[in-house]
C-alpha positions, 0 to 999 in steps of 0.5 A, spaced: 580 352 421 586 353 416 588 360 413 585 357 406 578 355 409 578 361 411 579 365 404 574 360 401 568 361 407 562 367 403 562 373 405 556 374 410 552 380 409 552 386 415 547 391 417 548 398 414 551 395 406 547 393 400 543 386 400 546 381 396 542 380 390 538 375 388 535 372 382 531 366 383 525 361 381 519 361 386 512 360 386 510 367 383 515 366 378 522 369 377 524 375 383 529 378 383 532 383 389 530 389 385 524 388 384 522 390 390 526 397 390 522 402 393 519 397 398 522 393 404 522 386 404 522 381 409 526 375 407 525 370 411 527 363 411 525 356 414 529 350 414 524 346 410 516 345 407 512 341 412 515 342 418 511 343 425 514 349 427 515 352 419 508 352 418 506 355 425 510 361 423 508 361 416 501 361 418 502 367 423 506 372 417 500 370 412 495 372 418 499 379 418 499 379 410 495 386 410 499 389 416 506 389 413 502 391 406 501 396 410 508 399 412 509 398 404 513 391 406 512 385 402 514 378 404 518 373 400 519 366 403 525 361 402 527 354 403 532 349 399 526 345 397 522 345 391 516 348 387 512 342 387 514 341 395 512 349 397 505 349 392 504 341 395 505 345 403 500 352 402 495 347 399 496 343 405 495 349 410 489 352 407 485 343 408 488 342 414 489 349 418 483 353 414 489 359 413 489 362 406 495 364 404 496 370 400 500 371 394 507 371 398 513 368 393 517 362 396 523 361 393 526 355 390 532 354 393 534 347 391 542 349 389 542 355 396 545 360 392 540 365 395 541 361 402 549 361 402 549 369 399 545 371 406 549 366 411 543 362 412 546 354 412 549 352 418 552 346 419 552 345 425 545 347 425 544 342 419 548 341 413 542 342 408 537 346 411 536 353 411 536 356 418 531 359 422 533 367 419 530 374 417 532 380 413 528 387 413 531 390 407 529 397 406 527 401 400 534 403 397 536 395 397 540 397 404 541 390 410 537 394 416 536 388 421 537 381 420 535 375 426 537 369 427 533 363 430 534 355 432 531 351 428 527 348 436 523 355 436 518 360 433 519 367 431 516 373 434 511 376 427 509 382 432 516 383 432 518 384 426 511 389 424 514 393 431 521 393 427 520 396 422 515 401 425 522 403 429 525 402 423 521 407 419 520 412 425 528 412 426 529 414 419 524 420 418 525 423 425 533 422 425 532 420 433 533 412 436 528 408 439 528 405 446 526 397 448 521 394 445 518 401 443 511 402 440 508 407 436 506 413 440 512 412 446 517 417 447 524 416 442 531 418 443 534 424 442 541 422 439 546 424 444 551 430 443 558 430 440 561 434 444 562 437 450 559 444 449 553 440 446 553 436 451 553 442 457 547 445 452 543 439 452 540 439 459 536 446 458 534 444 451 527 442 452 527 435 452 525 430 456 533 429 461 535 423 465 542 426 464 546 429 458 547 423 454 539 420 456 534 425 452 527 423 449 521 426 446 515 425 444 514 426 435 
C-alpha cells in the first residue's frame, strides 16, 4: 500500500467521537442523524435485499421492534440497494414468513455515501455490498459501539438490547460492566488512581477480589 493510497482511504469512525453525519433517502423519507438526537440509534447495515441470512435477521429486529422503542432506541436499516427493492423485500417478508414490519426507515444507499462514512464497504468481503455492521449511537450523536460481522453468519439482536442496557447502566451509575452482564447482576466498580486510593479500596464496602476487582449491586 502506497503513501498515496493511504492519504486517499476515508477516515473511519472510532468509538467515543461524534458519528459521521448522514442525510439520506430511505423508505420513510429523508432522515438525517439529527433527527434522532435525544435517541439512540441502532445503525444497521445488511449486504443486500432478498438474501437468506439479511432477512433472518431483518425479521428478528422487527420482532424486538418494541423492546428497543423501550430503552428509547430507534432502528434505521441500510443497504446499497433501492427503494423499490427494499418495499418489494418487506413486502416479501409479510407473505412469506407472516412477520410485519414495523415502520423502521431503510436507507437507499445507491451511491454508498452513508456505507463509505461508516466503513461498511470491504473489498475483500465484496466490492459493492455493505458489510454485515452495526452502530449504537447514543443521544448526544457520540459512536458508542460498532460490530462487525461476516457476510456468512447472523448477528445476535439480544445482543444489541443487552448492549445498550450495559450502555445505559454504565453512563448513569459511573461504574462498568462485566461479561455478558444482564440487568440486576453486580457492576464494576471503577478501579482506583492511585496507590492511596488503591490501599483504601479494600475496607471500602464493596464486593473485593482484589484492590483492582471491585463490584456492587446498583
Amino acid at each position: 500500500m502506497t503513501n498515496e493510497t493511504i492519504q486517499q482511504a476515508p477516515a473511519l469512525p472510532r468509538l467515543n467521537e461524534p458519528a459521521p453525519a448522514f442525510e439520506a433517502p430511505t423508505t420513510d423519507g429523508v432522515k438525517k442523524l439529527e433527527d434522532y438526537r435525544g435517541k439512540w440509534l441502532v445503525l444497521f447495515s445488511h449486504p443486500a435485499d432478498f438474501t437468506p441470512v439479511c432477512t433472518t435477521e431483518f425479521i428478528a429486529f422487527a420482532k424486538r421492534h418494541e423492546d428497543f422503542m423501550a430503552l428509547n432506541a430507534e432502528l434505521l436499516g441500510l443497504s446499497i440497494d433501492s427503494h423499490y427493492s427494499h418495499v418489494a423485500w418487506m413486502r416479501n417478508i409479510k407473505e412469506k414468513f407472516g412477520v410485519e414490519i414495523p415502520l423502521n426507515p431503510i436507507i437507499a444507499d445507491l451511491k454508498m455515501e452513508v456505507a463509505r462514512a461508516y466503513g461498511m464497504i470491504h473489498p475483500g468481503a465484496a466490492d459493492t455490498s455493505a458489510v454485515r455492521a452495526t452502530f449504537i449511537i447514543d443521544p448526544e450523536g457520540i459512536l458508542r459501539a460498532m460490530v462487525y460481522y461476516p457476510m456468512s453468519n447472523g448477528r445476535s439482536i439480544d445482543e444489541f438490547l443487552r448492549l445498550i442496557k450495559a450502555l445505559q447502566t454504565s453512563d448513569a451509575n459511573g461504574v462498568a460492566t462485566p461479561e455478558n452482564w444482564p440487568p440486576g447482576d453486580k457492576v464494576i466498580v471503577p478501579p482506583p488512581a492511585s496507590a492511596e486510593a488503591a490501599e483504601a479500596r479494600m475496607s471500602e464496602g464493596y464486593e473485593c477480589t482484589d484492590w483492582y476487582f471491585c463490584k456492587r449491586d446498583l
